[in-house]
GUDO-570118 format. One record per residue (C-alpha): chain; y, z, x; residue number from 1. Coordinates in Angstrom, 3 decimals. Example, Ala and Ser with C-alpha at 12.3 -4.5 7.8 and 13.67 -1.06 7.14 Angstrom:
unit|yy|zz|xx|pos
A|-4.500|7.800|12.300|1
A|-1.060|7.140|13.670|2
END
This chain:
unit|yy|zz|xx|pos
A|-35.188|-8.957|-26.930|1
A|-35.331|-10.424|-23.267|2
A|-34.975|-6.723|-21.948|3
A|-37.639|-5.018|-24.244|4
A|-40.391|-8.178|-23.197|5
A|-39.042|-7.458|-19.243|6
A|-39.738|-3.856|-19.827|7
A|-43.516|-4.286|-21.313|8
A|-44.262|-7.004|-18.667|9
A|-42.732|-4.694|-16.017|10
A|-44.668|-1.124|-17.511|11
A|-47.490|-2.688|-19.776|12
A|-49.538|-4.219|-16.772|13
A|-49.254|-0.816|-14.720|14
A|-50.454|1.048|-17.741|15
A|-53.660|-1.190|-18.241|16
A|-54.455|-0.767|-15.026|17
A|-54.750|3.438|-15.356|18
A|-56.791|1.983|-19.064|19
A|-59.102|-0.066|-16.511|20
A|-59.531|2.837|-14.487|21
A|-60.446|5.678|-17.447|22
A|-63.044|2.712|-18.761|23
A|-64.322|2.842|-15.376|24
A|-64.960|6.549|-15.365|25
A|-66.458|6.255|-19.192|26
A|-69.217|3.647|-18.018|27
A|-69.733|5.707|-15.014|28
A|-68.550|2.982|-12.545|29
A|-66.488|5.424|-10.269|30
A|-67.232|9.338|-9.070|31
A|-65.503|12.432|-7.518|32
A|-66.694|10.947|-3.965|33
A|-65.181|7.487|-4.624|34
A|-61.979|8.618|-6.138|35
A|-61.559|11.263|-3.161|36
A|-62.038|8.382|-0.468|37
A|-59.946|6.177|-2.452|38
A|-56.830|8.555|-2.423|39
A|-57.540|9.406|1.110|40
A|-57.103|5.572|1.888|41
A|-54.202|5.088|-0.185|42
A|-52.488|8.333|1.128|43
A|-53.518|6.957|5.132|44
A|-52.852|3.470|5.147|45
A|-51.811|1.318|1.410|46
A|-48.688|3.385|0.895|47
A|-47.401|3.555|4.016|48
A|-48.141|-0.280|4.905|49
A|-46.172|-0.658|1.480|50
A|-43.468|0.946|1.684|51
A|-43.353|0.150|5.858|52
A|-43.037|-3.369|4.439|53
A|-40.238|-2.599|1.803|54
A|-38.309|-0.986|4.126|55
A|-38.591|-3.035|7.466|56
A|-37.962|-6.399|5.985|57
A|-34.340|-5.310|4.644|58
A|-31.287|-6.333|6.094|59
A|-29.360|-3.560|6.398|60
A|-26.806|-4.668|9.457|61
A|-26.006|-7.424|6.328|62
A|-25.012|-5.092|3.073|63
A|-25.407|-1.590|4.696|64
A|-23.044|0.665|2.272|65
A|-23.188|3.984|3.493|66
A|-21.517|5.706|0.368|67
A|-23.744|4.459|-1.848|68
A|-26.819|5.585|-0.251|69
A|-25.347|8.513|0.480|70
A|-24.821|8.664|-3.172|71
A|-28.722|7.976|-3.798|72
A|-29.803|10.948|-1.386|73
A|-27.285|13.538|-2.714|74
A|-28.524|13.200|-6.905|75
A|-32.318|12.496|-5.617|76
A|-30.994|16.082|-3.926|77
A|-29.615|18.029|-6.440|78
A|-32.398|16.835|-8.895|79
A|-34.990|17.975|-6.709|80
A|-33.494|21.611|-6.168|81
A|-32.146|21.786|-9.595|82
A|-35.900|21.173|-11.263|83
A|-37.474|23.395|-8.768|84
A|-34.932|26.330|-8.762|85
A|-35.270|25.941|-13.074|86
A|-39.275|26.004|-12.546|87
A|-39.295|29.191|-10.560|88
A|-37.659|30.697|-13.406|89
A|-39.147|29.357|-16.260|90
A|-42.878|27.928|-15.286|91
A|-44.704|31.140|-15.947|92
A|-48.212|29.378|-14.815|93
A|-47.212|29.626|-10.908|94
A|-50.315|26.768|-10.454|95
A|-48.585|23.965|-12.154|96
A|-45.574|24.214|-10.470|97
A|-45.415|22.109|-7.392|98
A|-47.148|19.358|-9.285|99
A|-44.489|19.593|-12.176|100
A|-41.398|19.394|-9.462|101
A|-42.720|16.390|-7.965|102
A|-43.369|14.659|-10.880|103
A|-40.385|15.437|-12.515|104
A|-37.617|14.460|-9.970|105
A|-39.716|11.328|-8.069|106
A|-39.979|8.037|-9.994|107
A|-41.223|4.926|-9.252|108
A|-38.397|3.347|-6.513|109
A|-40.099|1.175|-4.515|110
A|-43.029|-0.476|-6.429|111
A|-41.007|-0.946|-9.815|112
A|-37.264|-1.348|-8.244|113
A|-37.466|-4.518|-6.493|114
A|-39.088|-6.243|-9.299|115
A|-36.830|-4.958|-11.768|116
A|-33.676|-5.760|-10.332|117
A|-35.046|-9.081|-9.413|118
A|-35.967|-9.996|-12.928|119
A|-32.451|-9.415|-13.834|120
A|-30.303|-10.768|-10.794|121
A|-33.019|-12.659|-9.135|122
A|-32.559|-11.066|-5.747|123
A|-33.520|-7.816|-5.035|124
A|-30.087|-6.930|-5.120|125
A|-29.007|-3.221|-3.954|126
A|-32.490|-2.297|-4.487|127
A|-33.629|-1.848|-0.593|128
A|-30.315|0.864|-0.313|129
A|-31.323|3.189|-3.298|130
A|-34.886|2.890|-1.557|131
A|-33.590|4.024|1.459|132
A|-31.208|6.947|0.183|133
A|-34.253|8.004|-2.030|134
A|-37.520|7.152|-1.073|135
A|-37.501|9.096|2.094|136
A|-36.283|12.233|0.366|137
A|-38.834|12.118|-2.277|138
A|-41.461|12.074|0.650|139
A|-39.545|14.607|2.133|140
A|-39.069|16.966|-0.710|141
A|-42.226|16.232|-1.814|142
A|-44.228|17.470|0.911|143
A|-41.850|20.595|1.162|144
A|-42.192|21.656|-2.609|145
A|-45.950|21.257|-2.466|146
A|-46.695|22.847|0.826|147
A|-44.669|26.010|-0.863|148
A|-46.804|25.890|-4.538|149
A|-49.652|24.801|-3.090|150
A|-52.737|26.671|-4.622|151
A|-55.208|27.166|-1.878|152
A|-54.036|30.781|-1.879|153
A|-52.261|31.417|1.415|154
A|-48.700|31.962|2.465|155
A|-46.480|29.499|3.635|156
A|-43.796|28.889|5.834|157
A|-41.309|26.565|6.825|158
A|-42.942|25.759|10.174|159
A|-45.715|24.591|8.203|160
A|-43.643|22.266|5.966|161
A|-42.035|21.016|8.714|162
A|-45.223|20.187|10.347|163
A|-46.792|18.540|6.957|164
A|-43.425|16.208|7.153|165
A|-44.166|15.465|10.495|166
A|-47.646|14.288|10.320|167
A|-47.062|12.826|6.841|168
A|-48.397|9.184|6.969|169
A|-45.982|8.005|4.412|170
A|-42.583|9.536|5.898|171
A|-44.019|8.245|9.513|172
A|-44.139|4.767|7.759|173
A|-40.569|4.998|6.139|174
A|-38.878|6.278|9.101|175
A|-40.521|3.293|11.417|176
A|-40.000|0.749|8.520|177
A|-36.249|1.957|8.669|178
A|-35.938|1.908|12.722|179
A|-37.624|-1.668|12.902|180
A|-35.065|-2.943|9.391|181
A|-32.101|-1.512|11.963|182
A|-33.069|-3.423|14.872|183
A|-33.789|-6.180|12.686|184
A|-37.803|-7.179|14.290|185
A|-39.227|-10.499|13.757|186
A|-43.243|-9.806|13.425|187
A|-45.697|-12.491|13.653|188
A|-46.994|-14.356|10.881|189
A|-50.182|-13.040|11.215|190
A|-48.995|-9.531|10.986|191
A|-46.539|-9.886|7.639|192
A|-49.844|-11.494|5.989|193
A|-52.241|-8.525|7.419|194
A|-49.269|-6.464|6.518|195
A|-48.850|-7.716|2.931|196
A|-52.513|-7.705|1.771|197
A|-52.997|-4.341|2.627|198
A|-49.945|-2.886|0.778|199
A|-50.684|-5.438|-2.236|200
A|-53.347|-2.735|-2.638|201
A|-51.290|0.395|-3.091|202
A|-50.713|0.204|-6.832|203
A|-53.512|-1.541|-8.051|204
A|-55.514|1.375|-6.815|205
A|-53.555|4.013|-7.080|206
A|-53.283|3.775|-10.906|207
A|-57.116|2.607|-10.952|208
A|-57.872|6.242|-9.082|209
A|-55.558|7.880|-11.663|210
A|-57.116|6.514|-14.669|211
A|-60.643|7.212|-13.044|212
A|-59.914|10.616|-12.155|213
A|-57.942|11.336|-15.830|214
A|-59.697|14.091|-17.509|215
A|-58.057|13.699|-21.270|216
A|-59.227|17.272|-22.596|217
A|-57.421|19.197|-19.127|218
A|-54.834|17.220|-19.952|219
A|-54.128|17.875|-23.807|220
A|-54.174|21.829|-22.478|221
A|-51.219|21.026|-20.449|222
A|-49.381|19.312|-22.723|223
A|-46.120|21.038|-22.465|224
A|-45.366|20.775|-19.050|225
A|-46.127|17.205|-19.735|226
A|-43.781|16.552|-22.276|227
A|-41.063|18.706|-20.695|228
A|-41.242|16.627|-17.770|229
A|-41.533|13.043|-18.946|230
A|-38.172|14.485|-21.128|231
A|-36.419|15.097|-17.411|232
A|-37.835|12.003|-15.753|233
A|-36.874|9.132|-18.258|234
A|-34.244|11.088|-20.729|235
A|-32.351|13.924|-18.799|236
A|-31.377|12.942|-15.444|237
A|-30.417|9.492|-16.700|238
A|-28.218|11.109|-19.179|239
A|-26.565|13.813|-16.510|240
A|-26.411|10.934|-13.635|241
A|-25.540|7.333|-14.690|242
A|-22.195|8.789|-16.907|243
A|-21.434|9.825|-13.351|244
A|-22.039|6.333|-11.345|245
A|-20.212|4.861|-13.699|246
A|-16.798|7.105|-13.429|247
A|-17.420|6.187|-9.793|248
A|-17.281|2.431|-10.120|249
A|-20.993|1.363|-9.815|250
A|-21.459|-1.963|-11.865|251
A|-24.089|-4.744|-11.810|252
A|-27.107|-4.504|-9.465|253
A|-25.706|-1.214|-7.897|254
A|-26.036|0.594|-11.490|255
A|-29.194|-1.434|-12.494|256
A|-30.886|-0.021|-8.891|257
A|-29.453|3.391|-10.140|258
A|-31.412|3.083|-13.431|259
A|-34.491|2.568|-11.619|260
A|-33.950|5.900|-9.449|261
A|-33.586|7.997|-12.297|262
A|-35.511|6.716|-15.401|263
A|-38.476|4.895|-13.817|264
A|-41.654|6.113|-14.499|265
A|-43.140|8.845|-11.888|266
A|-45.071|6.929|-9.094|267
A|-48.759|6.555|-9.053|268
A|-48.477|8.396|-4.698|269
A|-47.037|11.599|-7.278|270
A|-50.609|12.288|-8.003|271
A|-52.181|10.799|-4.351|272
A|-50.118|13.860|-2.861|273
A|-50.485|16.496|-5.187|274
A|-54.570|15.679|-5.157|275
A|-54.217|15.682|-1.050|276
A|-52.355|18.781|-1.061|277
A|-53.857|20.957|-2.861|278
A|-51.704|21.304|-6.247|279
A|-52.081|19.798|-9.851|280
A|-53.635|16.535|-9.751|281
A|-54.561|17.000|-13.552|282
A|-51.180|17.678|-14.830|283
A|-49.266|14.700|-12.250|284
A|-51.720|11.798|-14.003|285
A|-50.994|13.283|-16.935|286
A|-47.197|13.185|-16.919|287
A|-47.594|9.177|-15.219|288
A|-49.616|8.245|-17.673|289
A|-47.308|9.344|-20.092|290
A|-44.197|8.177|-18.473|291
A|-45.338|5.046|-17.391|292
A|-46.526|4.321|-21.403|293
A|-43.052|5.501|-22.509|294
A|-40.627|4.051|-20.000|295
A|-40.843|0.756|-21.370|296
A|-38.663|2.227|-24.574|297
A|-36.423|3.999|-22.684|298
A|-35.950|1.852|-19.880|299
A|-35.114|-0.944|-22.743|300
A|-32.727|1.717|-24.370|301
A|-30.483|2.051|-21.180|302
A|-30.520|-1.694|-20.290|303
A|-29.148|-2.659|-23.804|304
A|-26.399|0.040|-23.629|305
A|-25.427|-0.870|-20.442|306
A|-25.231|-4.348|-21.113|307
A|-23.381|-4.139|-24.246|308
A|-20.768|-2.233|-22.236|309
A|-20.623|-4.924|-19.979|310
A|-21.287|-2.637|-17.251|311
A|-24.599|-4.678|-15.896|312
END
């Protein structure tokens, strides 16, 4: 019982806030304009002063395990290529398909990790490592999958995705957030707290925006892909992946941090990207509104398992 009321305080409160921001639309308290300017700010500045803050303020010279990260970047890996070699082949509406990739392999890591594994351990445990052998790939992979589907009509290249990584805001962020963590910087006071208030502002508005810009009947047409990929983002790769942490050893917060990279709900920046690049925007709030309402279920599910194997 302690699990399932963690897992509707941890999913419930992220939900309402998407609720807050469809109400908003319905009593015509947001527009296209706002919700543009909005994602713009979150894409520029909130989620990269997030996760720069995530990142930085590990201690990684402390608990640095190499394999284990390196186990984090090669499933986020094989998921990624996996779902997006399977959608080529399957996804006969070409337009959906960046949007569906992203969605489907990138959960929420950073904003819902931490606080999980904290709930449970009360530290943040082996969290900070799966963010760094993830989190940077999702950006990453991200950028390179919807560069390539993007559906402004012309022809892409890898000089181009390489350039989108480049000048990606977000990756910039993670990469400085991992250089300053290494060297292990001591920032003023004043900076953490400038620092903290603007990435407390990530989420909140992020899911606002999503709920604002959610267009229900667009999103009952697409349906399918929506279910398909909420399936693969809280059911499949959690079934395919955590049988195979667990034949490698990983117990306790290592397994728990593992849970959260592959049955998390798909982040709130899935849909700040694919609306800034150019691909689905309609389809990615569909599938994290869905998976956000649904992961408190089957987040629940794999806690209780795993704790009556005495694993976590």
């Amino acid at each position: 019982m302690n699990n399932f009321i963690f897992s509707l305080n941890a999913t419930v409160p992220i939900f309402l806030l998407i609720v807050i921001g469809y109400v908003m639309q319905k009593l015509h308290m947001t527009n296209e304009t706002f919700i543009k300017t909005a994602n713009k700010f979150n894409f520029t500045i909130t989620l990269p002063a997030l996760l720069f803050k995530d990142i930085s303020s590990t201690n990684l010279r402390s608990f640095f395990d190499v394999k284990y990260v390196l186990f984090c970047a090669i499933i986020t890996s094989i998921s990624f290529f996996t779902i997006w070699g399977l959608s080529k082949l399957l996804i006969k509406d070409k337009t959906i398909t960046g949007a569906f990739v992203q969605a489907s392999f990138r959960g929420s890591a950073a904003v819902l990790g931490i606080a999980f594994i904290q709930n449970i351990y009360g530290d943040s445990g082996m969290a900070p490592l799966m963010i760094i052998g993830t989190v940077p790939l999702y950006n990453m992979y991200s950028v390179i999958v919807l560069t390539f589907e993007s559906n402004n009509g012309s022809k892409k290249t890898i000089s181009e995705a390489f350039i989108n990584i480049c000048k990606n805001p977000i990756i910039i962020s993670i990469f400085l957030g991992m250089i300053s963590a290494a060297i292990g910087i001591d920032y003023p006071v004043i900076f953490d707290k400038t620092l903290s208030s603007v990435a407390a502002l990530a989420s909140p508005l992020a899911l606002i925006c999503i709920g604002a810009a959610f267009k229900g009947s667009q999103a009952i047409a697409k349906i399918k892909p929506t279910v398909i990929s909420s399936l693969i983002k809280l059911v499949i790769l959690p079934l395919i992946f955590l049988p195979v942490a667990i034949r490698l050893g990983y117990t306790d917060s290592k397994l728990v941090a593992l849970i959260v990279m592959l049955a998390a709900p798909t982040t709130a920046s899935c849909y700040i990207m694919a609306q800034s690049m150019g691909n689905d925007e309609v389809l990615t709030s569909s599938i994290v509104v869905t998976t956000t309402f649904f992961s408190s279920i089957t987040l629940t599910a794999l806690v209780f398992i795993l704790k009556c194997m005495n694993l976590i």
